[in-house]
C-alpha positions, 0 to 999 in steps of 0.5 A: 635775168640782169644777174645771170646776164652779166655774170656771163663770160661772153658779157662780161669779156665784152664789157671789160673791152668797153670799159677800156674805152672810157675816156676814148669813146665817153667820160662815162663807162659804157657797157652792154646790159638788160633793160629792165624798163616795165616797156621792155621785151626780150627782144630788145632787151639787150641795149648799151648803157652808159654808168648803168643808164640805158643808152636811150635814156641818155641826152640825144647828143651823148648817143649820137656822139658815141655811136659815131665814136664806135662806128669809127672804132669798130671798122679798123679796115674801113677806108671811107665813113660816111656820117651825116650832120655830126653837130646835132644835139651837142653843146659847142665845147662837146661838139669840138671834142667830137670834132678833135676825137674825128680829126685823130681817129679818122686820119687814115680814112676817108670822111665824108660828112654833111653838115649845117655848122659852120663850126664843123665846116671851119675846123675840118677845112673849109677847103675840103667843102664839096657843093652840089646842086643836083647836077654839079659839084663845086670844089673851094680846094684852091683857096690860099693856105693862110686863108684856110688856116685862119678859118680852122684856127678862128673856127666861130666864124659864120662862113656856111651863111655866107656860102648857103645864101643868095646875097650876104653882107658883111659888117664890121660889127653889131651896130652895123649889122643893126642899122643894116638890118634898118635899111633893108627893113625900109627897101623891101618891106621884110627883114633881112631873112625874109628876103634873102639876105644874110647880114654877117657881123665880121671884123674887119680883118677876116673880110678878106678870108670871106671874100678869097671864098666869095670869089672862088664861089662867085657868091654874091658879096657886099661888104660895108665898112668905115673909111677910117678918114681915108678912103683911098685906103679902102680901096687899096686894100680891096683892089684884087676884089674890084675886078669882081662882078659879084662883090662890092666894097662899101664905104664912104667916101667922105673923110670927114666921117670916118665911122657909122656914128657921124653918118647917122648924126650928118643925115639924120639931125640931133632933134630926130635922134635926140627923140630916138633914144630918148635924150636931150643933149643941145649940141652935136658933140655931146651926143656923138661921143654918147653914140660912140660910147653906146654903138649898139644901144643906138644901133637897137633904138635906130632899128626899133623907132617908128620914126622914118630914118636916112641911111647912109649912101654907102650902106643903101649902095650894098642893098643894090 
């Protein structure tokens, strides 16, 4: 019946069609055949298959994937698709091709798609992103192109955390994001998740970027970052922000300790850290260059010690 089916000048002209998309739809040659499984009944016997492999047997993310390629395929006159979370299933490097092959096949067309990924929200343009809350629909259409630049060109940026939660803050990196976690562990007794907060690991150069989008959302935004020994550095850089009720900017304001290495030795003491990561060094040089050179070792051991720790002001300020 598979012999007979194929040789048929209907199916067989179908699949020499398909067989041109291979490299536009999949690396794969698609084709229309029997499925011959012992669960199979004529009825849905006629299925697509990839190199000879029913469609169904392959990973979810290869269907999905080529369903909606053929959906933006097949409808030539179509002027709106609608699609629903494009990212599921796929690895990162299939889902930027997915992503690549909609931004060409879907340039005359409307696209209207939900999403959980940042990923996809980053490089379609994070100023086409459209809210709703069951009663109205926000727009982020005005953000400044350099900033909706930047997302889609930098697209592993974690900006849908930032815009789905109650409260964020943003970091400098990892090591802070470690000694924050800390310090909202010891005020309410839950981790960040649990209550509510999304701590980000930025750099610091995309603090704006987060924040031209905090402000158009009026997201409530903390930002901790180093002084760098210049304070009044930081709040210069952040004074079109200071006016926002929404966002804080969080940084020391003693020059003297330029990073989060030096707070956590002025506050805490060499005895108690000397115990916390299991070292023995007599003098406070010794074992800051050692925090210095192992940020997010430190950081882990400061998170996981049953010790009770001191948090710097600055950083406890970001959790008001």
């Amino acid at each position: 019946m598979k012999d007979l089916f194929l040789q048929e000048e209907n199916v067989a002209a179908v699949n020499k069609a398909l067989q041109g998309k291979t490299g536009e739809v999949s690396r794969k040659t698609l084709s229309v055949s029997m499925d011959t499984t012992t669960r199979a009944s004529w009825e849905t016997g006629v299925i697509p298959h990839l190199d000879d492999i029913p469609l169904t047997l392959v990973g979810k993310g290869e269907q999905n994937s080529i369903k909606i390629k053929l959906a933006v395929e097949a409808e030539k006159s179509c002027q709106i698709v609608l699609m629903e979370e494009p990212e599921n299933h796929l690895t990162h490097i299939n889902l930027n091709k997915l992503i690549s092959h909609l931004q060409s096949g879907l340039s005359d067309k409307q696209a209207i798609l939900t999403t959980h990924s940042s990923f996809v929200l980053n490089k379609l343009g994070v100023e086409k992103v459209v809210m709703f809350d069951g009663k109205l629909g926000v727009s982020i259409n005005d953000l400044p192109d350099s900033t909706e630049r930047f997302f889609r060109k930098a697209p592993g940026h974690d900006t849908l955390r930032m815009i789905l939660a109650p409260k964020s803050i943003l970091v400098e990196g990892p090591s802070d994001e470690l000694v924050v976690q800390r310090a909202i562990l010891d005020k309410f007794g839950a981790t960040a998740l649990e209550s509510g907060i999304e701590v980000i690991s930025v750099r610091s150069l995309a603090f704006k970027r987060f924040l031209d989008i905090a402000s158009l959302l009026d997201l409530k935004v903390a930002v901790v970052t180093d002084n760098d020994s210049n304070h009044e550095k930081v709040i210069e850089k952040y004074r079109e922000y200071s006016s926002k009720a929404n966002i804080k900017i969080c940084s020391s304001d003693d020059d003297s300790l330029p990073t989060l290495e030096p707070h956590l030795l002025a506050i805490n003491g060499r005895e108690k850290l000397n115990r916390i990561f299991e070292k023995t060094f007599d003098n406070d040089r010794a074992l800051l260059n050692f925090m210095e050179n192992n940020k997010s070792e430190c950081a882990l051991n400061f998170l996981d010690t049953d010790d009770q720790v001191f948090i710097p002001d600055y950083i406890r300020d970001a959790l008001e």
